[in-house]
C-alpha positions in Angstrom: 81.8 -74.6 64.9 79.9 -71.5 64.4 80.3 -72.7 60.0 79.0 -75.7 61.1 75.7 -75.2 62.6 74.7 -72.2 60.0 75.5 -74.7 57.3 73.1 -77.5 59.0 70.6 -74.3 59.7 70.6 -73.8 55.9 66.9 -74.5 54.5 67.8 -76.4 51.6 70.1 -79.1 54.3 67.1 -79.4 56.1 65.0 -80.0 52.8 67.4 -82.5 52.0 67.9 -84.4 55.8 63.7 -84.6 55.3 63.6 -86.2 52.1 66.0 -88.9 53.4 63.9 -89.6 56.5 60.6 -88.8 54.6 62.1 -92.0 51.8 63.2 -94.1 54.9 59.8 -93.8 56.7 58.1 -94.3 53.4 59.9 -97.1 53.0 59.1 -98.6 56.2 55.2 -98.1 55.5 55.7 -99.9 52.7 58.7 -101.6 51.3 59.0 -100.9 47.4 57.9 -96.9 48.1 62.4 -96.4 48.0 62.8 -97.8 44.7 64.7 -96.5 41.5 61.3 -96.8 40.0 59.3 -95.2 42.7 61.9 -92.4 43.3 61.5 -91.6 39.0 57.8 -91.4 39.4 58.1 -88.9 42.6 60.5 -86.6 40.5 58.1 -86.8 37.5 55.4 -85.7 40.0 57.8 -83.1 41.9 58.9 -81.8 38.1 55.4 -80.6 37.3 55.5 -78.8 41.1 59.1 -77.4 40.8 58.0 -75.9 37.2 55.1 -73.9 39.2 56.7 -73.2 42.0 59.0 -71.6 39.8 57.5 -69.0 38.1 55.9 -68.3 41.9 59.6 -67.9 43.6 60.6 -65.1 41.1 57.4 -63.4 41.9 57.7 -63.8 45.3 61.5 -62.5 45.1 60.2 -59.5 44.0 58.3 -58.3 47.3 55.8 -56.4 48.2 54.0 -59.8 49.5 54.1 -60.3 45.9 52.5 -64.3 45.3 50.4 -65.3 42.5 47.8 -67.4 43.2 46.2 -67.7 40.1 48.7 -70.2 38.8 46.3 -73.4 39.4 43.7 -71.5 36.9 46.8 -71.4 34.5 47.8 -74.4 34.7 44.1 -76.4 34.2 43.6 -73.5 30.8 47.3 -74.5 29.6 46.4 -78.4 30.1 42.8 -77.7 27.8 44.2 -75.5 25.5 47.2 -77.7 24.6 44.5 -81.0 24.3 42.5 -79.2 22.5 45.3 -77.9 20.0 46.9 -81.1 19.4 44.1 -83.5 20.2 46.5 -86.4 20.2 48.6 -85.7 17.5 52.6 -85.2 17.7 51.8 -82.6 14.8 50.1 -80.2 17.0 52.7 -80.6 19.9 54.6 -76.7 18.7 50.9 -74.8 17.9 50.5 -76.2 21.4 53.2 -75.3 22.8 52.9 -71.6 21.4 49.5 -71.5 22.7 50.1 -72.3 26.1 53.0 -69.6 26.6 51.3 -67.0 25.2 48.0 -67.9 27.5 50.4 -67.9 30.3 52.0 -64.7 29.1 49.3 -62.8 28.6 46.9 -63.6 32.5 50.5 -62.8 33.3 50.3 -59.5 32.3 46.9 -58.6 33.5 48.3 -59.8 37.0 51.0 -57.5 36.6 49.3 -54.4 35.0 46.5 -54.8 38.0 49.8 -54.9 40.5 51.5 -52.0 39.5 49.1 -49.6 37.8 45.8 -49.9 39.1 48.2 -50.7 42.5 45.9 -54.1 43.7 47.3 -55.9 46.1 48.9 -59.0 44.3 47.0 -61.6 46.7 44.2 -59.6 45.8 44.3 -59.2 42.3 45.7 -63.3 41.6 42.7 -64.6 43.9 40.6 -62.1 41.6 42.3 -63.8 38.4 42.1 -67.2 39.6 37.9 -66.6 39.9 38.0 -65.2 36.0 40.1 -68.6 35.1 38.0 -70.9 36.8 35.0 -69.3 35.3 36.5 -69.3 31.6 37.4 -73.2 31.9 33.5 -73.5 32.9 32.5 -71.6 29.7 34.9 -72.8 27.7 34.2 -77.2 28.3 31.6 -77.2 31.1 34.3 -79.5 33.0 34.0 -81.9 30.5 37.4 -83.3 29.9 38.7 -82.4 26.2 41.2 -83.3 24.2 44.2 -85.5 24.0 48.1 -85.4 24.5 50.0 -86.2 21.6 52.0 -89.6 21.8 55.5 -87.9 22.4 54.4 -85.7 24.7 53.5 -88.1 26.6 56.7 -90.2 26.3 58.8 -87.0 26.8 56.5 -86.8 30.3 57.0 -90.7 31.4 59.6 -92.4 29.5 63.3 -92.0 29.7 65.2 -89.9 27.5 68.6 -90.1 27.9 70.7 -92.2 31.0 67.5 -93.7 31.7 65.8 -90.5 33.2 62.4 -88.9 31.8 62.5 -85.7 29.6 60.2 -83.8 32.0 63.1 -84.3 34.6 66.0 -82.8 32.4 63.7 -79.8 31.7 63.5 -79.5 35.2 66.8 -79.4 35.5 67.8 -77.0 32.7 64.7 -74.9 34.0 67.0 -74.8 37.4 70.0 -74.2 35.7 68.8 -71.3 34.0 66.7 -69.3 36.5 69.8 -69.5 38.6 72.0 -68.4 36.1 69.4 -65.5 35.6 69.2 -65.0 39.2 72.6 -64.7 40.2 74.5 -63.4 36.8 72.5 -61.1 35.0 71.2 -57.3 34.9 67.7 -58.5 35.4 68.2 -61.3 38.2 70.0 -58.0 40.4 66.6 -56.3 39.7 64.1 -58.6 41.3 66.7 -58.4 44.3 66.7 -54.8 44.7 63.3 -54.2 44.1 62.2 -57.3 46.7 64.7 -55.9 49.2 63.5 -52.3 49.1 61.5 -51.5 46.2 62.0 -47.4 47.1 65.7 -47.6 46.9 65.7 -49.4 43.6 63.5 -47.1 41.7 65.8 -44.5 43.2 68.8 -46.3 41.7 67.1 -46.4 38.4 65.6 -49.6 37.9 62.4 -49.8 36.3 60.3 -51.1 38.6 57.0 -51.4 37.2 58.5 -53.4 33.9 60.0 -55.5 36.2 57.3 -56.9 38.2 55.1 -57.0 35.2 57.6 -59.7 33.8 57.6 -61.0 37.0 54.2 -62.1 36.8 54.1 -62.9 32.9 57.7 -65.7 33.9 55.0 -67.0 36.4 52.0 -67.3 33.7 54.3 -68.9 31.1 55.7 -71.2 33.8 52.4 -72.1 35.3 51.3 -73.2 31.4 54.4 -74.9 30.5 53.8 -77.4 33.6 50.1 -77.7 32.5 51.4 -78.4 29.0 53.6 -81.0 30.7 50.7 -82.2 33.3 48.8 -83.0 30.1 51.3 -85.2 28.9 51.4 -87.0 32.4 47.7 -87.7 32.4 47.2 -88.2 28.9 43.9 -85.7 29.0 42.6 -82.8 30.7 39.6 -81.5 33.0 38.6 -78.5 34.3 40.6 -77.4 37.7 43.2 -80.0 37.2 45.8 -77.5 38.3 44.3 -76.7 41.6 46.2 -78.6 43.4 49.6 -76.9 42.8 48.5 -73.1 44.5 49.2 -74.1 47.8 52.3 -76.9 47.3 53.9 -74.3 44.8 53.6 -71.4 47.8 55.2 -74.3 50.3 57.9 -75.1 48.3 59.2 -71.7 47.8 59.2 -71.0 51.3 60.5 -74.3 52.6 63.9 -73.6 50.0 63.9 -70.3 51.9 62.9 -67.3 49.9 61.3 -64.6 52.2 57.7 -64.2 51.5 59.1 -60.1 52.0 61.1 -60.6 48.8 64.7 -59.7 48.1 66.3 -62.9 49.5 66.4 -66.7 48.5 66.9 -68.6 45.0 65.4 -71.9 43.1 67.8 -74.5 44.0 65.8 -74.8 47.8 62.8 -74.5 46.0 63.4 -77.8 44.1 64.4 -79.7 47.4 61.5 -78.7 48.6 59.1 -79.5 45.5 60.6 -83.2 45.8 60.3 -83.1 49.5 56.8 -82.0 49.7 55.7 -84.8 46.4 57.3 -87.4 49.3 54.9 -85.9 52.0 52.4 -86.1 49.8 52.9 -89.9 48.3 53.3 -91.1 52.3 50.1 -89.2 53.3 48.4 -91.4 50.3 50.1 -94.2 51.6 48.5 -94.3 55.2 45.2 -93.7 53.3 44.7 -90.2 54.0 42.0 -88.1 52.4 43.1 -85.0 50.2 41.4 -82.5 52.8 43.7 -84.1 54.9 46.3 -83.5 53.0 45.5 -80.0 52.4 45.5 -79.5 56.6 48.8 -81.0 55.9 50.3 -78.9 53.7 48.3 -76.1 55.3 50.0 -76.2 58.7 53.5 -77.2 57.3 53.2 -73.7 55.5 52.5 -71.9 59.1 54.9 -74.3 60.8 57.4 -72.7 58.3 56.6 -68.9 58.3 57.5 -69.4 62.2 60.8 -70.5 62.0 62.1 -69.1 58.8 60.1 -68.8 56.0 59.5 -65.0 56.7 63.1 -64.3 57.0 62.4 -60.6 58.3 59.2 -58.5 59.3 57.1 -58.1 56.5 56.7 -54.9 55.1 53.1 -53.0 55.4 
């Protein structure tokens, strides 16, 4: 009995019981919103949030209150920089492509540098990076959209590639595959649990810390571009600050899968229940007509509702 009710307890069941009711009640609001159809277009929407949300839950597994906010500023540069670069042709998809990781990559590693050698706190220094984004996307187009996707972009975005499912939503899935694979069977994955479970005892063990959050932060940048690489193919352009609205969702849908804000413990498959669980949210809330500062009180107390019953998972660390 007591296997029972630990397994029901389990974050990523309770993810899962929500979506159903969260579908059913959509449904009931207004029939058609449980369709095949529908249900593609919400894991289109929750693809581009899972993507984010994981380059945030490695960071986030890696402690010290570790959470990068500056990933909406990445994600409105990536979706620019890749219009801009390909400016509707399928030619320009791979200079696009390039361009967008390295962006990632390299706000990454300023985030990580300021973390562990000039020793800012991360909310500190991501808030910090996020204001230097959103005032190079000002310089850079004035907030004057710019630029194009390129045909097959956009079809690998919103048309089904193989069994009748979108390409976005089989990268998704490999994404998953492989950051739990890295996670759970290699060198590295071990790392960002020792160091997010006690960061002392793992540099005493002789893991090098320091490297290891700065790639920490630089799998979040690239992550953070690919999705606005992929948001650009949704849309079919880009604007300034488009990738706002993914900072607080992406922060939700870590904690909802149940990775401690403290670090050290948790994984990506909750995470993705909880991406496609908190696009559901978001599609009802639109539904019944509410307003996105609505929505952001939403989301806003669903994170506190969570850090009280088990999204810190232990006392965070000072």
């Amino acid at each position: 009995m007591s296997r029972v009710v630990s397994f029901v307890r389990q974050p990523i069941v309770v993810a899962l019981v929500l979506i159903v009711l969260l579908l059913y009640l959509g449904e009931a609001l207004s029939p058609g919103f449980a369709t095949g159809g529908q249900i593609l277009r919400l894991l289109i929407v929750a693809s581009l949030l899972g993507i984010v949300a994981a380059g945030q839950n490695v960071v986030i597994l890696g402690g010290r209150e570790g959470i990068d906010l500056s990933v909406g500023g990445v994600v409105s540069l990536a979706a620019i920089l890749a219009g801009n670069v390909m400016n509707g042709a399928d030619g320009g998809i791979l200079p696009a492509v390039a361009a967008c990781l390295a962006a990632g990559a390299f706000f990454g590693l300023l985030n990580g540098l300021g973390v562990t050698l000039l020793r800012i706190p991360p909310l500190v220094m991501t808030l910090g990076m996020l204001g230097v984004l959103q005032g190079l996307l000002v310089v850079i187009r004035m907030g004057i959209p710019s630029g194009q996707a390129a045909p097959a972009l956009s079809r690998f975005v919103t048309q089904p590639l193989a069994y009748g499912i979108p390409g976005i939503i089989w990268l998704w899935i490999v994404i998953g595959i492989l950051l739990a694979l890295m996670l759970n069977r290699t060198v590295f994955g071990h790392r960002i649990y020792a160091i997010g479970s006690n960061e002392h005892a793992a540099y005493m063990a002789g893991v090098p810390v320091k490297l290891v959050r700065i790639a920490l932060f630089m799998i979040s940048g690239m992550f953070a571009a690919t999705a606005g690489l992929c948001l650009l193919g949704y849309s079919g352009t880009s604007f300034a600050n488009v990738g706002e609205q993914y900072m607080l969702p992406s922060i939700i849908a870590v904690v909802f899968g149940g990775t401690s804000l403290a670090g050290g413990k948790g994984g990506y498959t909750g995470t993705m229940a909880g991406a496609v669980l908190l696009v559901i949210l978001q599609s009802i809330l639109t539904t019944i007509n509410i307003e996105e500062s609505g929505r952001q009180m939403v989301f806003g107390a669903t994170l506190l509702l969570l850090m009280m019953f088990y999204g810190r998972g232990r006392a965070m660390r000072a």
